[in-house]
N, C-alpha and C positions, 0 to 999 in steps of 0.2 A: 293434678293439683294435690291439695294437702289431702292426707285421708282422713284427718277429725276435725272438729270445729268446735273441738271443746278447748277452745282459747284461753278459758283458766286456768287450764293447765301449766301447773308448776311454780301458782301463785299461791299464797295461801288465804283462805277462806276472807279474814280478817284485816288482809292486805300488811300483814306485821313480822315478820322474823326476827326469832330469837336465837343468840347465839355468843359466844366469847368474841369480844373486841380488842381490839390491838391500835393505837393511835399513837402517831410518832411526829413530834413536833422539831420544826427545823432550825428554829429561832427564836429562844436560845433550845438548846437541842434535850430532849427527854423523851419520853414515852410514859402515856398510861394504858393501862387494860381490867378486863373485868369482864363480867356478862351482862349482857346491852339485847335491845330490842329495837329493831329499826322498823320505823314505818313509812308504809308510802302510801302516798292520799291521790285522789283523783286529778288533784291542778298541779299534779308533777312534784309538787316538794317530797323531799326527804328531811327525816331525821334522825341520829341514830343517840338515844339514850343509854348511856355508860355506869353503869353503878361501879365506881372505881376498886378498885383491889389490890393492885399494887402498882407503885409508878417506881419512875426513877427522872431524878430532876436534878440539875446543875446544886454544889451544895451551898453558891451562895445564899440559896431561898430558906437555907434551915427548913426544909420541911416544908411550905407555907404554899400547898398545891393551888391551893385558888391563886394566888399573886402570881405564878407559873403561869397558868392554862389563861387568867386573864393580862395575860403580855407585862406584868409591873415591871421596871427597872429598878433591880437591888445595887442598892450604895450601901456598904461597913462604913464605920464610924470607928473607929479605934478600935478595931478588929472583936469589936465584941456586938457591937448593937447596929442594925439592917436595920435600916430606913429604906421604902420606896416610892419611888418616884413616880409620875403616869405611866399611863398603862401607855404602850405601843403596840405596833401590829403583829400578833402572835401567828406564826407562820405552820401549818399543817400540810408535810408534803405525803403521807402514808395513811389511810385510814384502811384495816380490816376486820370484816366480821366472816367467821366461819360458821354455817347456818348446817343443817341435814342437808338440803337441797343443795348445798354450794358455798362458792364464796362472794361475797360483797365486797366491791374494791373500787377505792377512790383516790385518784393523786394530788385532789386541791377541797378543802374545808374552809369552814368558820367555826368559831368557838360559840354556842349559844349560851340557854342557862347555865349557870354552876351553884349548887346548892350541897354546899360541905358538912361535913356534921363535925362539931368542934372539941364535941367531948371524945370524940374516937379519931384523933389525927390523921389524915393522908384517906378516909373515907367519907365518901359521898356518892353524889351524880354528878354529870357532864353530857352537857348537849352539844351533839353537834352535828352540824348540817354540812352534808357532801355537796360540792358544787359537781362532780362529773362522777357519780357514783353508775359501777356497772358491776352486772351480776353473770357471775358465771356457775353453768349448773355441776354439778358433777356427774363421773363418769360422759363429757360432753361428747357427743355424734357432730356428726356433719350438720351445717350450718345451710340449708337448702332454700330458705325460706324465708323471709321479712314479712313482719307484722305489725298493727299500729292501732294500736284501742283507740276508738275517737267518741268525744262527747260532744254534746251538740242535737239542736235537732234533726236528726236525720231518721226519725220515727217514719216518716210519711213515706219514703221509698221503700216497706217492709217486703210492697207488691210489685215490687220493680224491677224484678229479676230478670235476667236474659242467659242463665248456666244454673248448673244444681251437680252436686257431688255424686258421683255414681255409689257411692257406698250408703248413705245415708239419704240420697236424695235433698239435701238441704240446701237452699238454693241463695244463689249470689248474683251482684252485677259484676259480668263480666269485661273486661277491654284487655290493650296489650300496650307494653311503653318500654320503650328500647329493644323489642326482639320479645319481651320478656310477658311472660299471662300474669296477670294481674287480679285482683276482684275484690267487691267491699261488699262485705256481709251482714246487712242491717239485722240486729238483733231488738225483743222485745226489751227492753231498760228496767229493769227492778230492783231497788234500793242503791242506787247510784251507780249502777255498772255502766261499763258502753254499750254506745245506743247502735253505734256500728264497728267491726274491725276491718279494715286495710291490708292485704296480702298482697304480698307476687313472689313469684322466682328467683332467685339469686343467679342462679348460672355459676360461670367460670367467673366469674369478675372480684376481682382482690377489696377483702373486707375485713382489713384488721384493726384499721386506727378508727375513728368515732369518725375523720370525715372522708372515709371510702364507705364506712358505712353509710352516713348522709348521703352517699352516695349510690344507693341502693336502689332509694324512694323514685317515683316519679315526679319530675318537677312540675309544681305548681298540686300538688296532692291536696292541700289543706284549703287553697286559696279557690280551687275551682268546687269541692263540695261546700265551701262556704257560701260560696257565688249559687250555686244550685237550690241550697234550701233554707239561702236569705237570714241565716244566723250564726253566730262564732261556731266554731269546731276546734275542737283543741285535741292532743295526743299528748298524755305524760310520757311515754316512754317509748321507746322502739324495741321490737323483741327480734330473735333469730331464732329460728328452728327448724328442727327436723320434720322432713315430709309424714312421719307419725302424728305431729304434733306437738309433741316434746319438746320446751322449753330448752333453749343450749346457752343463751347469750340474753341481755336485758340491759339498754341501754336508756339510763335518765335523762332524758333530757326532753323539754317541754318543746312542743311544736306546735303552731298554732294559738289564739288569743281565748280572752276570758268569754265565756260561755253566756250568751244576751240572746233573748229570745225575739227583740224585736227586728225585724227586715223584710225584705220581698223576695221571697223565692221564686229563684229562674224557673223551679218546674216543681208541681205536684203530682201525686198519684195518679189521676185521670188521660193524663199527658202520656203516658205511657202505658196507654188503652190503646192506641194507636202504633202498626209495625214502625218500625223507624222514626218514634220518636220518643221523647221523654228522659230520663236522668242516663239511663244504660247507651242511647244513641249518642247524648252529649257526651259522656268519658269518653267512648270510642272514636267520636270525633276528635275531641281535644287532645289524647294523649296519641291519635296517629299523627300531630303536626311535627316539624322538625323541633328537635329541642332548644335550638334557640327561636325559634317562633315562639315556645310554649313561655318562654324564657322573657320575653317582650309585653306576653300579655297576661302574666299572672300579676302584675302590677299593680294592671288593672283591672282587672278581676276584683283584685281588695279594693281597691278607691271606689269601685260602683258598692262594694257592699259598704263602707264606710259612710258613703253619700246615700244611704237608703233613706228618704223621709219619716222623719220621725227619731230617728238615730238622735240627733243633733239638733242644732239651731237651723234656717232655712237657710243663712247663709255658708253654714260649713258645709253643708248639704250641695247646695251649688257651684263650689270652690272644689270639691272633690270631684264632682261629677262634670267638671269645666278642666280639669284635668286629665279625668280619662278622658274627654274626649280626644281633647289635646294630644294625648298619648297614640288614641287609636288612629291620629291623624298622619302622626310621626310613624308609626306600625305598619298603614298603605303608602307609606312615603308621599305624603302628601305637605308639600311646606308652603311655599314662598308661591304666590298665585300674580300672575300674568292677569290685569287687568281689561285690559282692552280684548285679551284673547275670549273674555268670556261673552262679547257684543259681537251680534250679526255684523256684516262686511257695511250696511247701510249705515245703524247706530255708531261703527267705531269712527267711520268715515268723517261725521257730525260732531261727533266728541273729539275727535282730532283737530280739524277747524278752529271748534273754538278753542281748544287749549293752543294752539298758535296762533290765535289772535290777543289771546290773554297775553300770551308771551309777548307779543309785540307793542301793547299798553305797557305790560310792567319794564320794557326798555324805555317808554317813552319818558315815562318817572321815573327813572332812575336817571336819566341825561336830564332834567329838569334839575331833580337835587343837586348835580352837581355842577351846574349853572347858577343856582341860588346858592353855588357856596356851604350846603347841607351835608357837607361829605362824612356826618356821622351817619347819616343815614344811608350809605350807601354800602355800608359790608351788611346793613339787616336787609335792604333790598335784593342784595344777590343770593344769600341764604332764599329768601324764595323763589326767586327765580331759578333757582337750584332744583329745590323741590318742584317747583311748578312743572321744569322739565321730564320728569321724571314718576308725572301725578298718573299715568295710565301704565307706567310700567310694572315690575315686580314689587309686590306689597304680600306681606305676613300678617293676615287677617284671619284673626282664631273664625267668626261668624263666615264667612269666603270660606275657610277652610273647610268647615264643618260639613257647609251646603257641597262640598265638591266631595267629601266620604261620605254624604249621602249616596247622593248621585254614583258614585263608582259601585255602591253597594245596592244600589236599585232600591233604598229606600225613601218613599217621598211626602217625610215629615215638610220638609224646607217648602214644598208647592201646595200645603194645606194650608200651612200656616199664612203663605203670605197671600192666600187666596183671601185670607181673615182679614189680613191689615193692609190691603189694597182698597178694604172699605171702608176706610178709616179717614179723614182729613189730614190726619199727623200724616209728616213724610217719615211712616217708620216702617221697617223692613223684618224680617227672623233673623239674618243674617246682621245689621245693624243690633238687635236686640242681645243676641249671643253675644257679639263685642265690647256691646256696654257693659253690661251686670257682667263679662270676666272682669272687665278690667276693673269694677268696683269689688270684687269681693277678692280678687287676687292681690290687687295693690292698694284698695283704700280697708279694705279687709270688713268691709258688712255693705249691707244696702240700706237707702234711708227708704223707711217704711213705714206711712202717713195711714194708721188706721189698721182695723180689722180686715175691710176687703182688700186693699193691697198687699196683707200677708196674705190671705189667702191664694188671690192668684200667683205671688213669687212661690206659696208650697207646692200649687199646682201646676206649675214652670219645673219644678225639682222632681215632681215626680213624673213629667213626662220626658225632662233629660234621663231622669233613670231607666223609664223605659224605652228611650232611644237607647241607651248605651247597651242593655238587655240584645237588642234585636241587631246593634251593628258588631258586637261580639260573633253571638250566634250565626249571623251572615257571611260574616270574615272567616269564620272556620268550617263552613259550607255547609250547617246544620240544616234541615228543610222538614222539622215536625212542628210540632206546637210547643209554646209555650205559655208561663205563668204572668200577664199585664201588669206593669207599674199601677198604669194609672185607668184600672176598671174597677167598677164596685163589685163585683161576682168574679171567683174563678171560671174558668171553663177552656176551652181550646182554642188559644189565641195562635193563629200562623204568623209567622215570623215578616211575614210581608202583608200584614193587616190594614198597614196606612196605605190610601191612596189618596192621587191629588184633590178628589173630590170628601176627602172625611173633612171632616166637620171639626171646630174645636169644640165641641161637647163631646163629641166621641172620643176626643183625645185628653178627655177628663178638666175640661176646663169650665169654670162659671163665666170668667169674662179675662182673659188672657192679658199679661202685665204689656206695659207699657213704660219706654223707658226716654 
């Protein structure tokens, strides 16, 4: 692996270089330059500050660099007096800066401030912001390596190593993803630095454009450490380098969302007190899946940390987390449920009866209507009679669905729950309950919600879909340690197969469970 882990390496202190810039605009066509300091900040922006020195500009502008650089349209007047018109869109196909360290090069800009001095013509400053600014070092080596600064909480995995460098002994979580060794090496955080960095191997694999490069990373990299310790994680940039360590390449581009503290982390520190389990077991799990597996479920991955309670309102919360499931359902190929298949041979035997005797009522009425002459009523009678036929065959039921990805995945929320609401007078069901509240928060887009304790129980519905989703992830990708509970008041070492049919809903974090 890398032989340093001094990953500043090749930045500078300040996060600022300075150096001669060169900016070539395409429309209408000129160039300014000067000496400029570019800086780059932690949430991936750039900018590169220009104190101008000398340009060259079409010479209908006479001179007039701000009307230039802010796109004005110059109209002559009787070839002596320029008037202009609005600004239009000033086109920047060239920006460089040549620093000690290298060069900075970008093929697409914005114009930002312009702040001219008027007593001294054709001088000022000029901001401007690269939209695909990359840095190349000098004298550049081979390109061995991928790197990725991430911010984020990932303080709490500092203990959670499973590899360490032979030179330094400084220790990382390790895993592998495409062939390739991989590892994230949680650092202590002081005055804004990353709190972890991201590596692995490059190999033989072609990396010249920005998306063979994206094409480097492991897929689902940002979505599954966010899924892990339950808060944003972001990457300004992507680096390359040499197995020294040595910066070669530095690609801007933002990965990952704005940095929020609040969410439920899949796993803490304790969790990985235990062989084979905790953060290092999960990467290793995750990234041996096939990459379109990995591909399917970083989706969802974000939608469970989107839907973390507390995020949100209880109903975005439910609507995300009503989603992944959905998702996970579609993941074990689980769709369209076979009714009657789910009744012992006596139950369907009985439920078949009567719906053929239904059937044979609802012809009796419909030859009635059209004796009485009612023959409007006779195309809305066969419309049920349609459906009627067809009432115990294949049905696309989100709650039906859900209870059968329990069940394939051995977990058994769905026979806790409805061990609750079988002591209930109402004819209500888990599976009934999951269908209603999707269908109100996916298509009527809130729940109506009468009071204090009815929000309470829909938050505490959201956090125990969270942490079903939590636990039918982990089961799907054959993880078998502990994990971090949605819906407990203490951490501690939750097994992935915690529910059984006799938990209780208070143990499943409930005060008095929704009803719908």
């Amino acid at each position: 692996m890398l032989a340093s882990l001094d990953f500043r390496e090749g930045i500078p202190a300040d996060n600022k270089y300075i150096g001669p810039a060169r900016v070539s605009f395409g429309s209408p066509a000129g160039e300014i330059s000067g000496p400029s300091t570019v800086t780059l900040s932690a949430d991936g922006q750039t900018s590169i500050l220009i104190e101008v020195e000398q340009f060259t500009i079409p010479p209908e502008y006479r001179g007039l660099l701000m009307a230039f650089v802010q796109g004005a349209v110059p109209n002559t007047t009787n070839g002596s007096i320029t008037m202009f018109g609005g600004p239009e869109r000033q086109t920047i196909y060239d920006v460089r800066v040549e620093v000690p360290e290298g060069l900075l090069h970008a093929s697409r800009a914005l114009v930002g401030a312009c702040q001219l001095d008027f007593t001294e013509p054709g001088r000022g400053t000029v901001e401007v912001v690269p939209l695909d600014l990359q840095f190349v070092a000098a004298n550049p080596e081979a390109e061995e390596f991928w790197c990725m600064p991430l911010f984020g909480a990932l303080d709490e995995f500092r203990g959670c190593a499973n590899a360490c460098w032979i030179a330094d002994r400084s220790p990382y979580i390790e895993f592998n993803s495409k062939g390739s060794r991989c590892g994230v090496a949680v650092r202590v955080r002081q005055d804004g630095s990353p709190s972890a960095y991201a590596f692995g191997t490059i190999g033989k694999r072609d990396h010249q454009t920005v998306g063979e490069i994206n094409e480097l990373l492991p897929w689902g990299m940002i979505a599954v450490l966010r899924f892990a310790c339950g808060a944003d994680v972001s990457c300004p940039w992507l680096e390359l380098r040499h197995s020294s360590g040595r910066l070669i390449r530095r690609i801007h581009q933002r990965y990952g969302g704005c940095c929020g503290e609040v969410g439920s982390a899949a796993f803490s520190l304790i969790n990985s007190a235990r062989p084979g389990s905790g953060i290092a077991e999960f990467l290793r799990r995750f990234f041996d899946l096939e990459p379109e597996e990995r591909r399917s479920l970083t989706p969802i991955l974000s939608l469970v940390h989107s839907g973390t309670p507390g995020r949100a309102t209880v109903d975005e919360c439910i609507s995300d987390l009503a989603k992944a499931l959905d998702a996970l359902c579609k993941h074990h190929g689980i769709g369209r449920q076979n009714l009657a298949a789910g009744l012992d041979a006596v139950t369907r035997d009985s439920v078949e009866r009567t719906v053929e005797e239904a059937r044979e009522k609802l012809k009796e009425i419909r030859k009635q209507c059209k004796n009485d002459r009612r023959l409007d009523h006779l195309a809305i009678i066969d419309k049920i009679v349609s459906r009627q036929a067809n009432v115990t065959g294949d049905e696309l039921d989100f709650g039906i669905a859900v209870a059968s990805l329990l069940q394939k995945l051995n977990l058994h929320d769905t026979a806790a729950m409805n061990a609750y609401y079988a002591q209930l007078p109402d004819p209500c069901t888990w599976e009934g309950l999951l269908s209603s509240i999707r269908g109100e928060v996916i298509h009527s887009g809130g729940i109506r919600i009468n009071g204090h304790p009815e929000l309470v129980s829909w938050f505490e519905l959201a956090r125990h879909l969270h942490d079903l989703c939590k636990r039918a992830i982990l089961r799907g990708i054959r993880y078998n340690g502990t994990y971090s509970a949605s819906n407990v008041m203490y951490k501690g070492l939750y097994e992935v197969d915690r529910v059984s049919p006799s938990t209780t809903t208070a143990q499943l974090g409930y005060t008095v469970p929704p009803k719908f």
